[in-house]
Each structure stands twice: as structure tokens, then as C-alpha cells.
PDB file with SEQRES, HELIX, SHEET and CRYST1 records, atoms N, CA, C and O in Angstrom:
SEQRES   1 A   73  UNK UNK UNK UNK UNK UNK UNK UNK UNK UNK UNK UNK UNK          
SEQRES   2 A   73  UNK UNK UNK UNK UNK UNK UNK UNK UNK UNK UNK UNK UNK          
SEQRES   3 A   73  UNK UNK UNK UNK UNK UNK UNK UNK UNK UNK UNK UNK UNK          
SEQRES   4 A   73  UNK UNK UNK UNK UNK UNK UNK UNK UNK UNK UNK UNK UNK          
SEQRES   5 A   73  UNK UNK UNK UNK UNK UNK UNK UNK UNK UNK UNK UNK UNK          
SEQRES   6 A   73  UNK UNK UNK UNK UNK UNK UNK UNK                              
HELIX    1 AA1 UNK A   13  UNK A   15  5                                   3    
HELIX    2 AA2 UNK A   20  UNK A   25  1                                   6    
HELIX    3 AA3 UNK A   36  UNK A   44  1                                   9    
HELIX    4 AA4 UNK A   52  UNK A   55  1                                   4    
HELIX    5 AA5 UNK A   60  UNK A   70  1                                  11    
CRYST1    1.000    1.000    1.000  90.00  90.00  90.00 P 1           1          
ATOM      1  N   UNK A   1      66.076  69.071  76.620  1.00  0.00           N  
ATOM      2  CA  UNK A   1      66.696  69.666  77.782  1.00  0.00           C  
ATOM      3  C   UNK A   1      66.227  68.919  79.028  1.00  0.00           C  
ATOM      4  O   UNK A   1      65.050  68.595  79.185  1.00  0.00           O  
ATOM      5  N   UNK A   2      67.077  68.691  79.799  1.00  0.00           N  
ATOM      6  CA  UNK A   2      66.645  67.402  80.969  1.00  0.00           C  
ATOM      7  C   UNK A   2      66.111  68.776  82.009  1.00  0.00           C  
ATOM      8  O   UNK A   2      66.455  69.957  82.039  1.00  0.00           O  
ATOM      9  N   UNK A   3      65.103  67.963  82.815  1.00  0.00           N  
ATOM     10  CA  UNK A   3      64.612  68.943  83.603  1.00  0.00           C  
ATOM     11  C   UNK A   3      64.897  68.992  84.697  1.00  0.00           C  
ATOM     12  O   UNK A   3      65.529  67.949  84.860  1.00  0.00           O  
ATOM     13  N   UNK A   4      64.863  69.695  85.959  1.00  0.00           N  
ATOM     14  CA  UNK A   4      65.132  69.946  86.872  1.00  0.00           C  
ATOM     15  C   UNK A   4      64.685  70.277  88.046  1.00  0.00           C  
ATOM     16  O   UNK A   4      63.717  71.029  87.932  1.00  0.00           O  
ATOM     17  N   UNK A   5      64.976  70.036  89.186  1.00  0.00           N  
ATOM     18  CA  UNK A   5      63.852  70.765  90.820  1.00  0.00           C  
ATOM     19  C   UNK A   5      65.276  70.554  91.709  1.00  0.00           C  
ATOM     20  O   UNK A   5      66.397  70.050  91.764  1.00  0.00           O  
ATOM     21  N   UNK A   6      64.289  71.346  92.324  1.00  0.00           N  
ATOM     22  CA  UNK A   6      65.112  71.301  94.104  1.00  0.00           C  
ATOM     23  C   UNK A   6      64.507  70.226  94.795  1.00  0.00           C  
ATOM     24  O   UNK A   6      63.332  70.171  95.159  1.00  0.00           O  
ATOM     25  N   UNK A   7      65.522  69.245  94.976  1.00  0.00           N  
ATOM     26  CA  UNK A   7      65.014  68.274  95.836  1.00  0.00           C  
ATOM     27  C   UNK A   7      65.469  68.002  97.475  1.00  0.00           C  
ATOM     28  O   UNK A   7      65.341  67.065  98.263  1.00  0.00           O  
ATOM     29  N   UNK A   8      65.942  69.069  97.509  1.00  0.00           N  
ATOM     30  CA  UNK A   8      66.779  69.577  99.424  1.00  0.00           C  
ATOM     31  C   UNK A   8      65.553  69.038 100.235  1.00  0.00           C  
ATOM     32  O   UNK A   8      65.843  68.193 101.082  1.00  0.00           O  
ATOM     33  N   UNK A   9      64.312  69.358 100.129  1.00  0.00           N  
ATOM     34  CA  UNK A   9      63.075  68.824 101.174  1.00  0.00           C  
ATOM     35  C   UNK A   9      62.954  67.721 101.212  1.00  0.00           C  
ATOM     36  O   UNK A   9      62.804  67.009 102.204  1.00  0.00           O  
ATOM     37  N   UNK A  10      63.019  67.356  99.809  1.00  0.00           N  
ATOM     38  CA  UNK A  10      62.216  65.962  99.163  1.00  0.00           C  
ATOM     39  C   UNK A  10      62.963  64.611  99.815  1.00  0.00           C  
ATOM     40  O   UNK A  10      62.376  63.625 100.260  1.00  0.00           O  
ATOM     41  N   UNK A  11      64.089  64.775  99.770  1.00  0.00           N  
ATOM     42  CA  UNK A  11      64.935  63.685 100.182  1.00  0.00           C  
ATOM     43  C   UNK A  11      65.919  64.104 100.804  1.00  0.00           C  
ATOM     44  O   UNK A  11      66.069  65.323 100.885  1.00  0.00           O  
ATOM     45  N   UNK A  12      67.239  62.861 101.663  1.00  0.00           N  
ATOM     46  CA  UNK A  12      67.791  63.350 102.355  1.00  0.00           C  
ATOM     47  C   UNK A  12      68.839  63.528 101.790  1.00  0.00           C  
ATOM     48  O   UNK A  12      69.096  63.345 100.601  1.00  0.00           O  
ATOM     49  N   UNK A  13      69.670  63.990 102.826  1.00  0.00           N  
ATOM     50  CA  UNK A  13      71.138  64.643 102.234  1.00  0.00           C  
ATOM     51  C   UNK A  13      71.744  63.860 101.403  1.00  0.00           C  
ATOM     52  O   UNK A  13      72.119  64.413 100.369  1.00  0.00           O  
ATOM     53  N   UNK A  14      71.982  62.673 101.518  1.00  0.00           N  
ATOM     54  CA  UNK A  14      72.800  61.528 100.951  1.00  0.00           C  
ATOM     55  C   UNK A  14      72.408  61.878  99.264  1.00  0.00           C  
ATOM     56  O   UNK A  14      73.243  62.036  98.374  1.00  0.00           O  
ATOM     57  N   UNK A  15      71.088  61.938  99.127  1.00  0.00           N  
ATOM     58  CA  UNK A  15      70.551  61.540  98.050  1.00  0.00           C  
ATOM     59  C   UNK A  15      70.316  62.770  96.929  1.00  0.00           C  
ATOM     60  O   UNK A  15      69.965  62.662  95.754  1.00  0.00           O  
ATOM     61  N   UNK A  16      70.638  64.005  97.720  1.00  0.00           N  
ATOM     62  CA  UNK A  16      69.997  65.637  96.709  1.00  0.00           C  
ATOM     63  C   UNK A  16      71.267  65.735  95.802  1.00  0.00           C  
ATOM     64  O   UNK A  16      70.959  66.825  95.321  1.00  0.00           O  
ATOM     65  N   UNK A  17      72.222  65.499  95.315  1.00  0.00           N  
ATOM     66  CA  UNK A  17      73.382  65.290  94.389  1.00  0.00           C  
ATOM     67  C   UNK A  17      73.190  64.126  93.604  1.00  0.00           C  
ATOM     68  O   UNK A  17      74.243  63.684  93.145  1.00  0.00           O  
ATOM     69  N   UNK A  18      71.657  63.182  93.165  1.00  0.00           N  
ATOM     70  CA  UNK A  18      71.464  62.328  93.170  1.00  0.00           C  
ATOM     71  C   UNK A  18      70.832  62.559  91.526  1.00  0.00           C  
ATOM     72  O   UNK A  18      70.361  63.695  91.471  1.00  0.00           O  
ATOM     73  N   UNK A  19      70.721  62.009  90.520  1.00  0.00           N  
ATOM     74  CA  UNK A  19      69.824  62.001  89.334  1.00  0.00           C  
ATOM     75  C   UNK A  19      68.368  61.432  89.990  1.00  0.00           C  
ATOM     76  O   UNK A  19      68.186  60.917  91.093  1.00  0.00           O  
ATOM     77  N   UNK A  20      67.519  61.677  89.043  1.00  0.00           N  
ATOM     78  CA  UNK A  20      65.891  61.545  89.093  1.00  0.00           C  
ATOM     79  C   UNK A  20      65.891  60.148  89.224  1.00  0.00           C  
ATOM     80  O   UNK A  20      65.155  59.507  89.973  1.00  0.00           O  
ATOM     81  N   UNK A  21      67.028  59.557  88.217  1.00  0.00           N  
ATOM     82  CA  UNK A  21      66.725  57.901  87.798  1.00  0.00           C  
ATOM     83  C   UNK A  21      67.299  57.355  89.274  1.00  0.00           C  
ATOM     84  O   UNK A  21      66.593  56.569  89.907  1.00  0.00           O  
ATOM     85  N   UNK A  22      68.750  57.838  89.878  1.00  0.00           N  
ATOM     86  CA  UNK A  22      69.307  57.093  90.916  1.00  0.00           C  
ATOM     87  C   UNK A  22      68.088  57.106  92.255  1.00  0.00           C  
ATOM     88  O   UNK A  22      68.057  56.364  93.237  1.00  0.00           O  
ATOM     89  N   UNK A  23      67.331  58.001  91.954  1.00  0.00           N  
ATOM     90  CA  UNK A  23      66.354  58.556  93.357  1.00  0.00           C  
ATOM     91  C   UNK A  23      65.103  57.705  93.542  1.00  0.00           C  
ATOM     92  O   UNK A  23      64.471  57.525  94.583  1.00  0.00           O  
ATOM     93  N   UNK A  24      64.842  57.158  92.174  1.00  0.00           N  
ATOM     94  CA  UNK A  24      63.467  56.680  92.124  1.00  0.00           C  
ATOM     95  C   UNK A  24      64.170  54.582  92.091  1.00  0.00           C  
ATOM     96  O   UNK A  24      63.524  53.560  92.326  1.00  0.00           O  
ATOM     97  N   UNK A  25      65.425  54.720  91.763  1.00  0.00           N  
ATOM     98  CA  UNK A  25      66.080  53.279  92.179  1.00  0.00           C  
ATOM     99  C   UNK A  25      66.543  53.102  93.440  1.00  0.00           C  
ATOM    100  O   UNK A  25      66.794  51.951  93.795  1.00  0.00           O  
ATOM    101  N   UNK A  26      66.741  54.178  94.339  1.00  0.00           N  
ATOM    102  CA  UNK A  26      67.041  54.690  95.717  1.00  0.00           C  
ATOM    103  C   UNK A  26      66.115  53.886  96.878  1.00  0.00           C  
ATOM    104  O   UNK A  26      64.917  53.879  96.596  1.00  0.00           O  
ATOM    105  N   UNK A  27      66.495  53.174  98.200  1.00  0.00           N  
ATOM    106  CA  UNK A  27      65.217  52.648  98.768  1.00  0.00           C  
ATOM    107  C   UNK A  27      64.464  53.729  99.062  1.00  0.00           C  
ATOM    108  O   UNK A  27      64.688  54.749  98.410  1.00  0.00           O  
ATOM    109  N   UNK A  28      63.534  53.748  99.981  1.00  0.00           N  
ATOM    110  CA  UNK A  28      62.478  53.722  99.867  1.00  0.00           C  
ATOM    111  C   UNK A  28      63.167  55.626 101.237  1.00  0.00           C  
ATOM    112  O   UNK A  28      63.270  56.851 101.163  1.00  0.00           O  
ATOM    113  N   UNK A  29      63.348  54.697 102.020  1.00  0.00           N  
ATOM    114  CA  UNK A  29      64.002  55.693 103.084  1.00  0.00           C  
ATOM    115  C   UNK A  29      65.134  56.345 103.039  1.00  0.00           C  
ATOM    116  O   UNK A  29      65.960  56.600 103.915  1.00  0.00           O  
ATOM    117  N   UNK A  30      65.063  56.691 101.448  1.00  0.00           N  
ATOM    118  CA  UNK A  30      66.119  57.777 100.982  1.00  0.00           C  
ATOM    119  C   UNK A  30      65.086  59.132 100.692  1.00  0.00           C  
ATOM    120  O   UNK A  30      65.631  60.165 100.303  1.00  0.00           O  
ATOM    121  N   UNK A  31      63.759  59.117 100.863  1.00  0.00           N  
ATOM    122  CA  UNK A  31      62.632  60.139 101.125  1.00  0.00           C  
ATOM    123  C   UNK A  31      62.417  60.502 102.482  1.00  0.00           C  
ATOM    124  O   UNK A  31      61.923  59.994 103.489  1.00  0.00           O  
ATOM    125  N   UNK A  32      62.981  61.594 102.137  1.00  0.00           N  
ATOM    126  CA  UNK A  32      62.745  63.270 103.609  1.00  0.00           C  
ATOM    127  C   UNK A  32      61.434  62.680 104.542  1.00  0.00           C  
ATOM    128  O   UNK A  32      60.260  62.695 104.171  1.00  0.00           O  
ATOM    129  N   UNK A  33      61.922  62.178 105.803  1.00  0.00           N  
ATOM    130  CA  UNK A  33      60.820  61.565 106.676  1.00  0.00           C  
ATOM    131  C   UNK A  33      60.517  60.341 106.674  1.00  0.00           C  
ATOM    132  O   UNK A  33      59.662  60.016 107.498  1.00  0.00           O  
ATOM    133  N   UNK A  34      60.907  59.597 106.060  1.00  0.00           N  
ATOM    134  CA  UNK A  34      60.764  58.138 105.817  1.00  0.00           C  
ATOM    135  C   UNK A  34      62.311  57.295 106.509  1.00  0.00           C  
ATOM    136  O   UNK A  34      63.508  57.246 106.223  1.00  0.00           O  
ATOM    137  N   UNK A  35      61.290  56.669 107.662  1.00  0.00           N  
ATOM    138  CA  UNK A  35      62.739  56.334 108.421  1.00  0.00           C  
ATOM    139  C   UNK A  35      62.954  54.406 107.689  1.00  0.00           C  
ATOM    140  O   UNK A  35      62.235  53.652 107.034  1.00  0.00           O  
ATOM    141  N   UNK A  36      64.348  54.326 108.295  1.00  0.00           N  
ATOM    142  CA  UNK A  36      64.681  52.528 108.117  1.00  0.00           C  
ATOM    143  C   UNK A  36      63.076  51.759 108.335  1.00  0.00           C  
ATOM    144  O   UNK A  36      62.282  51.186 107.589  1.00  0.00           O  
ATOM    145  N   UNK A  37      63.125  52.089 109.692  1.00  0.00           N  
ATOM    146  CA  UNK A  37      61.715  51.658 109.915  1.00  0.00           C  
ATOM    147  C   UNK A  37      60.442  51.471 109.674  1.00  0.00           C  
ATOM    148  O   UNK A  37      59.761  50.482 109.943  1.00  0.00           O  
ATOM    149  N   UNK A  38      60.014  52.860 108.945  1.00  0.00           N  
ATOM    150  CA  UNK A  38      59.167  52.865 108.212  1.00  0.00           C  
ATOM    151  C   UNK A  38      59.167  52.191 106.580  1.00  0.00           C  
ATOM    152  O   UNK A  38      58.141  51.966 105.938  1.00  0.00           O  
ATOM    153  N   UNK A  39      60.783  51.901 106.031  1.00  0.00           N  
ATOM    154  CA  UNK A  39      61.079  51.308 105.179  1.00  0.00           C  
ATOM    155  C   UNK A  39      60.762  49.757 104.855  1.00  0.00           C  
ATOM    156  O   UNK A  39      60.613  49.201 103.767  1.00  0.00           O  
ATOM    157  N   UNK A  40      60.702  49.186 106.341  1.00  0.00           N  
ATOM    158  CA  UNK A  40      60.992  47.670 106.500  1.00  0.00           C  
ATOM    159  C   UNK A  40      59.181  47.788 106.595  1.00  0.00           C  
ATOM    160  O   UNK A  40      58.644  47.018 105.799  1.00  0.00           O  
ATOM    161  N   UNK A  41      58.323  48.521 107.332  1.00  0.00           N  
ATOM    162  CA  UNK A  41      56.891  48.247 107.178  1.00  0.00           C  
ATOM    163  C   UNK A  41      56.426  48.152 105.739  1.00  0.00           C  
ATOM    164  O   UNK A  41      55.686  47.285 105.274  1.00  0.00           O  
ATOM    165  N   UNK A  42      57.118  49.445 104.941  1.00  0.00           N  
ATOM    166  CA  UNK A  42      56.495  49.461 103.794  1.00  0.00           C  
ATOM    167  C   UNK A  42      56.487  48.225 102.794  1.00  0.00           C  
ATOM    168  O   UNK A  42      55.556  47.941 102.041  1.00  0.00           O  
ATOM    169  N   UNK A  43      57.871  47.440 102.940  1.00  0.00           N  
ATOM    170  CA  UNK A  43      58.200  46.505 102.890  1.00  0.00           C  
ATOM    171  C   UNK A  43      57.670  44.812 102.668  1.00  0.00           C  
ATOM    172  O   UNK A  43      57.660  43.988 101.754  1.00  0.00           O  
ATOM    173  N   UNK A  44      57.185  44.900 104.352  1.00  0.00           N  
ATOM    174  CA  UNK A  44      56.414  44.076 105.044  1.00  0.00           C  
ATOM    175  C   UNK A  44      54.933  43.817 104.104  1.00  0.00           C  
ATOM    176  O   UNK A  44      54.573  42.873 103.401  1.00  0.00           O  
ATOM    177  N   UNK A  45      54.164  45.386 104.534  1.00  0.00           N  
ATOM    178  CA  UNK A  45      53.243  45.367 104.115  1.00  0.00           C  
ATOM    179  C   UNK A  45      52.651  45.008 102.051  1.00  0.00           C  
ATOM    180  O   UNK A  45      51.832  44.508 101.279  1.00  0.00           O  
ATOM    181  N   UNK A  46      53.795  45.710 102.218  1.00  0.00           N  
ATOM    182  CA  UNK A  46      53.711  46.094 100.043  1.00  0.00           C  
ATOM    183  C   UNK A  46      54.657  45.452  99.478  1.00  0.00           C  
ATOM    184  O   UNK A  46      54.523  45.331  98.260  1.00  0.00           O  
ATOM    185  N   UNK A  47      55.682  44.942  99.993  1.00  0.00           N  
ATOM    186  CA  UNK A  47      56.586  44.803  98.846  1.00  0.00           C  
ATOM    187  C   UNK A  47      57.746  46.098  98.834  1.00  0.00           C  
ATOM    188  O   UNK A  47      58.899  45.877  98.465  1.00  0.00           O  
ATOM    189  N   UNK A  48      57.432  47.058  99.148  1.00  0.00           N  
ATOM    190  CA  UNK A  48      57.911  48.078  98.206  1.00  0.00           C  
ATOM    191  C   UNK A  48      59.073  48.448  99.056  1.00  0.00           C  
ATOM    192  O   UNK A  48      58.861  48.617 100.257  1.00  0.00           O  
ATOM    193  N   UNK A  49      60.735  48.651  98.400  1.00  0.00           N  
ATOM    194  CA  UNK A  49      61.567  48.890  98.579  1.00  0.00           C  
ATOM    195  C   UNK A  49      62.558  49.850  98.034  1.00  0.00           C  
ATOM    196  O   UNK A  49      63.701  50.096  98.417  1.00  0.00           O  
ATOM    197  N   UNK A  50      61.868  50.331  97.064  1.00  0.00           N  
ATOM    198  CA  UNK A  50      62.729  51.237  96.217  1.00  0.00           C  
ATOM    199  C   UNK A  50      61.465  52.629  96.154  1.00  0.00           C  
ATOM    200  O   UNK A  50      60.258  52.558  96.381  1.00  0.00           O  
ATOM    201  N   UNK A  51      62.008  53.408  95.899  1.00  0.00           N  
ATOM    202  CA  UNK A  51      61.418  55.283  95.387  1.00  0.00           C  
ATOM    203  C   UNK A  51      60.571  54.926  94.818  1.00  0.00           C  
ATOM    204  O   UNK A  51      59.412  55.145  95.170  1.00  0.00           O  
ATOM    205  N   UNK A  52      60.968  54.111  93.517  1.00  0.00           N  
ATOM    206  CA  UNK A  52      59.762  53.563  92.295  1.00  0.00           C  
ATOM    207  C   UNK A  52      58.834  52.639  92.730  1.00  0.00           C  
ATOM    208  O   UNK A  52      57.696  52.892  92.335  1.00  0.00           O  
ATOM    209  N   UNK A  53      58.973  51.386  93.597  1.00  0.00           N  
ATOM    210  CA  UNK A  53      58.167  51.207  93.859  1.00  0.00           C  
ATOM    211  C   UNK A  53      57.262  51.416  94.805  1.00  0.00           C  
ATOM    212  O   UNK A  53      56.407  50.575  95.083  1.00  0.00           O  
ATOM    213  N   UNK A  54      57.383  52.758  95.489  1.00  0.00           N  
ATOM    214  CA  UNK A  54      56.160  52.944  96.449  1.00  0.00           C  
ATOM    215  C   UNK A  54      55.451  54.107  95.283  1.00  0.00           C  
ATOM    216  O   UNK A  54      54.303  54.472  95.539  1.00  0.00           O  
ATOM    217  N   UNK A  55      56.011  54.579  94.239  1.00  0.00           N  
ATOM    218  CA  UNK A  55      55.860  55.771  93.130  1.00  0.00           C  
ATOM    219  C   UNK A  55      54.734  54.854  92.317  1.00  0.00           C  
ATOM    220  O   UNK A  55      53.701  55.325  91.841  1.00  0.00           O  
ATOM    221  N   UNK A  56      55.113  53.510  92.249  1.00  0.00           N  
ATOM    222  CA  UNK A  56      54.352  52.870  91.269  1.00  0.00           C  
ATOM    223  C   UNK A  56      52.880  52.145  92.047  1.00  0.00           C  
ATOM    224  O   UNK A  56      52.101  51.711  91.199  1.00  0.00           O  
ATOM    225  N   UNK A  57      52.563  52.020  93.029  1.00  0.00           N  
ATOM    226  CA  UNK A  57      51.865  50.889  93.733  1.00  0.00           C  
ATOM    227  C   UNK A  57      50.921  51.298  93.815  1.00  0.00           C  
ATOM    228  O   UNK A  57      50.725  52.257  94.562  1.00  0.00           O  
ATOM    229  N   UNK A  58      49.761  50.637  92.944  1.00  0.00           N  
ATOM    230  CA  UNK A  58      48.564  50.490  92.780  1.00  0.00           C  
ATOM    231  C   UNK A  58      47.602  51.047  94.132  1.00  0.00           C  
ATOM    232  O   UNK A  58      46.477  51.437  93.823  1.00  0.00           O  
ATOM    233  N   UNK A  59      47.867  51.089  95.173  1.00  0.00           N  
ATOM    234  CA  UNK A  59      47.395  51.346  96.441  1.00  0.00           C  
ATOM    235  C   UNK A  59      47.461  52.714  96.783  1.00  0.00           C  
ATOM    236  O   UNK A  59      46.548  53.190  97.459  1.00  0.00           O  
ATOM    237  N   UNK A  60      48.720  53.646  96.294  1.00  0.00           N  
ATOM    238  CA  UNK A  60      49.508  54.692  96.728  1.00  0.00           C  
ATOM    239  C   UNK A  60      48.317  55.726  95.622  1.00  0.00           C  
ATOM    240  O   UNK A  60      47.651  56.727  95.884  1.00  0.00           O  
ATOM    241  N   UNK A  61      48.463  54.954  94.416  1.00  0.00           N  
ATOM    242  CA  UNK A  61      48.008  55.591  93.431  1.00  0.00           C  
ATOM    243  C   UNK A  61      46.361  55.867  93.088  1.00  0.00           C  
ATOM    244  O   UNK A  61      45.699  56.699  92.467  1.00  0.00           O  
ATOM    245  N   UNK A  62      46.096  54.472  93.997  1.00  0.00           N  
ATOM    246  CA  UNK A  62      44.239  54.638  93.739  1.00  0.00           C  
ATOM    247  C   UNK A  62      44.201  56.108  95.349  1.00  0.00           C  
ATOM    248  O   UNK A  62      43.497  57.081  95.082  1.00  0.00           O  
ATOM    249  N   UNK A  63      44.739  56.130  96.431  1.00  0.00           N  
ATOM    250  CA  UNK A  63      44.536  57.157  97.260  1.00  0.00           C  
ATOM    251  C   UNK A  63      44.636  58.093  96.837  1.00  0.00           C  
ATOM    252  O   UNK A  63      43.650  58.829  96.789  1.00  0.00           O  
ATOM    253  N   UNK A  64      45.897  58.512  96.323  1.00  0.00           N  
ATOM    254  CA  UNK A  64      45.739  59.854  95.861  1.00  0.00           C  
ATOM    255  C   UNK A  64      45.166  60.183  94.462  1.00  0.00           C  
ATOM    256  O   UNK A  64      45.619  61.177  93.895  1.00  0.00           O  
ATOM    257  N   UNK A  65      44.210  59.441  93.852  1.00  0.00           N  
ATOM    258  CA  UNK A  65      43.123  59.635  92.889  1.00  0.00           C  
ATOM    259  C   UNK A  65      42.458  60.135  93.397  1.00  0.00           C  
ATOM    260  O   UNK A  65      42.023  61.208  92.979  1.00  0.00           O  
ATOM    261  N   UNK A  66      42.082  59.612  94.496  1.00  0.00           N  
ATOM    262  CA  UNK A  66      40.314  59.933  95.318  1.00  0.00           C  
ATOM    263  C   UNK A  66      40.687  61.312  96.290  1.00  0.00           C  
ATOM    264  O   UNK A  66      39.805  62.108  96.614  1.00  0.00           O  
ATOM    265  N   UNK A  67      41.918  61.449  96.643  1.00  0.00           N  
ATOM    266  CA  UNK A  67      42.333  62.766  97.207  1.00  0.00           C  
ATOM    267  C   UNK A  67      41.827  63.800  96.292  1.00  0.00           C  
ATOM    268  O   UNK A  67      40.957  64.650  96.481  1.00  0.00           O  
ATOM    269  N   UNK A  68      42.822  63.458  94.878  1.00  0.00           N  
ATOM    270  CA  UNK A  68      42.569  64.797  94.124  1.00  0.00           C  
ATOM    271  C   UNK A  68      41.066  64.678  93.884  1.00  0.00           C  
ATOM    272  O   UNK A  68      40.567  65.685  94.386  1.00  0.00           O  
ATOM    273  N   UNK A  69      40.138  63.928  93.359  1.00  0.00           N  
ATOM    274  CA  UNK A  69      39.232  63.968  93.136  1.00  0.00           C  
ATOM    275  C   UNK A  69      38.050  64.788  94.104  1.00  0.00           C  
ATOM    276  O   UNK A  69      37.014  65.243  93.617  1.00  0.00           O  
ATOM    277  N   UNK A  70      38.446  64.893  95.707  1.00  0.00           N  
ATOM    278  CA  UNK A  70      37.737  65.695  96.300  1.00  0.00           C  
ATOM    279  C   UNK A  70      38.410  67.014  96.508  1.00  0.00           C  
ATOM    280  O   UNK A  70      37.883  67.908  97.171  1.00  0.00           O  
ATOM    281  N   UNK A  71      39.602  67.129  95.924  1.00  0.00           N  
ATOM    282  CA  UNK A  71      39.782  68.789  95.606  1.00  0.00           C  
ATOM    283  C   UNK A  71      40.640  68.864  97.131  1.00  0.00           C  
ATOM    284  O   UNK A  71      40.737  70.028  97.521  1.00  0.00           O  
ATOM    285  N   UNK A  72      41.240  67.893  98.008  1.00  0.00           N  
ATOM    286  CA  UNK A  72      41.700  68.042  98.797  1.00  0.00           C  
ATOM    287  C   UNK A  72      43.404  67.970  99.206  1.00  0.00           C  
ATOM    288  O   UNK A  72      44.204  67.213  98.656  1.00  0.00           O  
ATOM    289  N   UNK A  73      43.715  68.893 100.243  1.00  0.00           N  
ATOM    290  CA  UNK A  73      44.878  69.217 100.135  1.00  0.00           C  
ATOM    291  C   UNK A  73      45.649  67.997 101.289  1.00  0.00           C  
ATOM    292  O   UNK A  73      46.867  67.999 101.465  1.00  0.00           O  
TER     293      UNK A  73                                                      
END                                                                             
């Protein structure tokens, strides 16, 4: 059974009629708050242009290790 969420917050309008797979192939600034601009830094800085790859990036992922790890919100 394929699973499901509300993604109305998560991303923007364009994109909530969207599958999991089209969202995470989606750029980057198809995520709720994430402007063009902030797209082209992420870009700049990382590489990263798509959902998946800011989902996947070694950088994104060691932070929020050490987040959860201090139990912080």
C-alpha cells in the first residue's frame, strides 16, 4: 500500500498534487520557503539542485545527526 502525508506546508502549491518521486526530482525551490534564490546559493555552494539532492548531501545529513543527537528541537 503506497503511503501517504499532507504535504500543503511542506511544499508549494505547484508541487502538493505532486508524487513523492516527482517532489524529491523537483528543484530544490519547489520546498515551502525556499526561494529561486536561495536555490541558486544552494547550488553555488553544494551542487544541489533537486529535493534529492539537498535530501541526500552528506553536509545536510552529518547536521542533523548531531541535532538529533543532542535531543534538540
Amino acid at each position: 500500500m503506497p503511503a501517504s502525508a499532507d504535504l500543503t506546508t511542506l511544499v508549494d502549491k505547484a508541487y502538493q498534487d505532486k508524487t513523492l518521486t516527482e517532489i524529491v526530482d523537483a528543484p530544490v525551490s519547489a520546498l515551502a520557503g525556499v526561494s529561486d534564490g536561495d536555490a541558486k546559493l544552494l547550488k553555488e555552494a553544494f551542487g544541489i539542485t533537486t529535493v534529492g539532492d539537498l535530501g541526500r548531501n552528506p553536509y545536510f545529513h552529518t547536521a542533523n545527526a548531531l541535532v538529533a543527537l543532542t535531543g534538540a528541537k
